[in-house]
C-alpha positions in Angstrom: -22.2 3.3 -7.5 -22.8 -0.4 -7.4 -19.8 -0.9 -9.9 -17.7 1.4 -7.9 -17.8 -0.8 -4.7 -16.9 -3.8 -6.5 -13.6 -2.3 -7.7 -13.2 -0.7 -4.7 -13.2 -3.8 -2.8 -11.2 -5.5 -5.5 -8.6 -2.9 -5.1 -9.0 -4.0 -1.3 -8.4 -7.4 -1.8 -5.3 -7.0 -3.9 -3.6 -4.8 -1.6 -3.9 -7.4 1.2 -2.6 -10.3 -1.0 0.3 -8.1 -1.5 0.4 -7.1 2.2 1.2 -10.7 2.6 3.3 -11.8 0.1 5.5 -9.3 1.6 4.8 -10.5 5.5 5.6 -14.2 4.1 8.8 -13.4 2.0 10.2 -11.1 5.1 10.8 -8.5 2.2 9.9 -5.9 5.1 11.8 -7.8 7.5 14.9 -7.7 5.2 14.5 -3.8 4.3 14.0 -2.8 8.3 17.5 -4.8 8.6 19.2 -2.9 5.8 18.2 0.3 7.0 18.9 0.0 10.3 22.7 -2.4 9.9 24.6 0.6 10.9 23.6 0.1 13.9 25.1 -3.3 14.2 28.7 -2.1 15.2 30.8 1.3 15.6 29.5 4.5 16.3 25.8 3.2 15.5 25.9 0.2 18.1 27.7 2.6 20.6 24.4 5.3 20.3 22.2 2.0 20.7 24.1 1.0 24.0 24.2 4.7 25.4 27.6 4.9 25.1 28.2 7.6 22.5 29.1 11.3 23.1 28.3 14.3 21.3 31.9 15.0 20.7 32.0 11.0 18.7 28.7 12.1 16.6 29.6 15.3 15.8 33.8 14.2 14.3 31.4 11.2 12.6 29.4 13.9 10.2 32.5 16.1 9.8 34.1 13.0 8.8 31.0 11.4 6.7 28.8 14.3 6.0 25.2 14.6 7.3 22.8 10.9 6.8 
């Protein structure tokens, strides 16, 4: 049982050194701003202003299929 928590808590420790290698290299950063760079301009930054009607969405996934 004894051995178990050590490698449990080693386990621990290298998950957090990895937790912030990513936080410091903005590698989640970068992959939240891929995702979400559709919403940057057209129809995307039009749904983020409030702008966009059903009618624009709906000709968008005729057009492009369904995300």
């Amino acid at each position: 049982m004894f051995l178990g928590h050590i490698g449990a808590m080693d386990t621990f420790a290298r998950g957090l050194l990895n937790a912030a290698r990513i936080v410091e290299e903005g590698i989640l950063s970068k992959m939240i701003k891929q995702r979400y760079a559709g919403y940057e301009e057209g129809l995307g930054k039009k749904i983020t202003e409030g702008k966009a009607t059903f009618e624009e969405c709906e000709e968008f996934i005729k057009l492009n299929g369904e995300p």
